[in-house]
N, C-alpha and C positions, 0 to 999 in steps of 0.2 A: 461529531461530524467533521468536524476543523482536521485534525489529524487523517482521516479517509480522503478528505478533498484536498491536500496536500498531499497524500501518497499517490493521489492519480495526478501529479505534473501535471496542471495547468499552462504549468510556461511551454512544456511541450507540446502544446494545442498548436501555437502558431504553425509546427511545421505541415499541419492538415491544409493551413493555407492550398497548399496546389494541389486540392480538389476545383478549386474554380481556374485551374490552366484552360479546362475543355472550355467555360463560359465566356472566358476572353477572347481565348484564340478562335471560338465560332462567331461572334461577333452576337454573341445572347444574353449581354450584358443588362440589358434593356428587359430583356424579355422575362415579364415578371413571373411565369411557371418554371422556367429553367434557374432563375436566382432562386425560386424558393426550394428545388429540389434540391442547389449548389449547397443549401444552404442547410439543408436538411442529411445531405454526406457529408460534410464536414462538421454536423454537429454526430452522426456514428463514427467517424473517421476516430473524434472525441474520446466514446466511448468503448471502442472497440483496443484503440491506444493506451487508455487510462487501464484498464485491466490487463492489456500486458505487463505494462508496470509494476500492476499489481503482485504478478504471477513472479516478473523478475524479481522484487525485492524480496517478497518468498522464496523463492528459491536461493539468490545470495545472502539471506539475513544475518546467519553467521560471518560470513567474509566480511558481511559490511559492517558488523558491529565494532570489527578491526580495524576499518579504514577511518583516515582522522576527518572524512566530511562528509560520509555516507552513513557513519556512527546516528548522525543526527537526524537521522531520516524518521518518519513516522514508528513503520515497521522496527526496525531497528534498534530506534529508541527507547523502545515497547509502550509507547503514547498509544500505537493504535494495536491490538489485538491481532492477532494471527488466524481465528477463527473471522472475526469481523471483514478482516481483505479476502479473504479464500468468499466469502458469501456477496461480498459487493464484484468481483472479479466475475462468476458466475452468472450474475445477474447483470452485468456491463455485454458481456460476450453474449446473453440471450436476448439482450434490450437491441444489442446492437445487429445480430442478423436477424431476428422478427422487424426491427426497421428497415434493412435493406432489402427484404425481402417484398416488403409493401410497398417501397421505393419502385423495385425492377429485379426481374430476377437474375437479372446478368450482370447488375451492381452486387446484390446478397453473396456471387460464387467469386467477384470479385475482394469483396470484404471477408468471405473465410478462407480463400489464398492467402489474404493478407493475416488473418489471425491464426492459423498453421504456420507457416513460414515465420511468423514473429513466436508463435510458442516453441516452434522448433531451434530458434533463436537461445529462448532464456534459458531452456533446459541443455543443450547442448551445443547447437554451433555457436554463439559466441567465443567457444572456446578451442575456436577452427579457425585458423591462420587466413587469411585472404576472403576465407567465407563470410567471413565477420562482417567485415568492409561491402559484401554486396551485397548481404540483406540487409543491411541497412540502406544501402541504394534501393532495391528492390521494395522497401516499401516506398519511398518516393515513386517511384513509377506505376508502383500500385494505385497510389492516392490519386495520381493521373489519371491515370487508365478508368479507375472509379467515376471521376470528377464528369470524365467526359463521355461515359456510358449514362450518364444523368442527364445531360444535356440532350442527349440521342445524337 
């Protein structure tokens, strides 16, 4: 399990952080159903993120066995299995829109823009000159835009 919870970047959790932009800047801080839904998109923000992950280092595993600090990565390092991420990745992407969906249904279409445009990321644009740069903005303002369809 050590190796799979390492392959899904934890440290990359923090940038879910702004899903609560909407609960600050409404001023719903306080308001303990809107912190719990905050809190509830940012723990799929989590999961939906973690299996991108997932899907990228699948998909670069060869390139990264090359690299001298990506070599060391789970996948990579063949610590964690290739069948075992393709089945936690699946199940991340399904944990995470049956959540958004019982969330709100306009958070759920939010969260699978963000999971197309991020798999449409690992498989191919990444390797799109300037597009690279704005989907990765673009999920930021995703997590936004989420954050604060939660809030209402």
């Amino acid at each position: 399990m050590r190796p799979l919870f390492k392959a899904m970047r934890p440290k990359q959790w923090a940038k879910n952080i702004f899903v609560f932009a909407g609960l600050f800047f409404d001023g719903k801080l306080l308001n303990p159903k809107s912190f719990a839904l905050s809190i509830a998109a940012f723990a799929v923000f989590c999961c939906v993120s973690s299996a991108i992950y997932l899907v990228n280092d699948l998909m670069d595993i060869e390139q990264d066995r090359l690299h001298p600090k990506k070599r060391f990565r789970p996948l990579a390092s063949g610590e964690l299995e290739q069948s075992t991420a393709r089945v936690a990745a699946i199940v991340l992407l399904v944990i995470s829109l049956a959540t958004s969906l019982a969330i709100s249904p306009l958070f759920a279409v939010v969260v699978a823009i963000y999971a197309v445009i991020m798999l449409l990321y690992s498989f191919k644009l990444k390797h799109v000159v300037i597009i690279d740069v704005l989907i990765v903005a673009a999920g930021f303002v995703l997590r936004v835009w989420g954050g604060t369809v939660v809030v209402d």
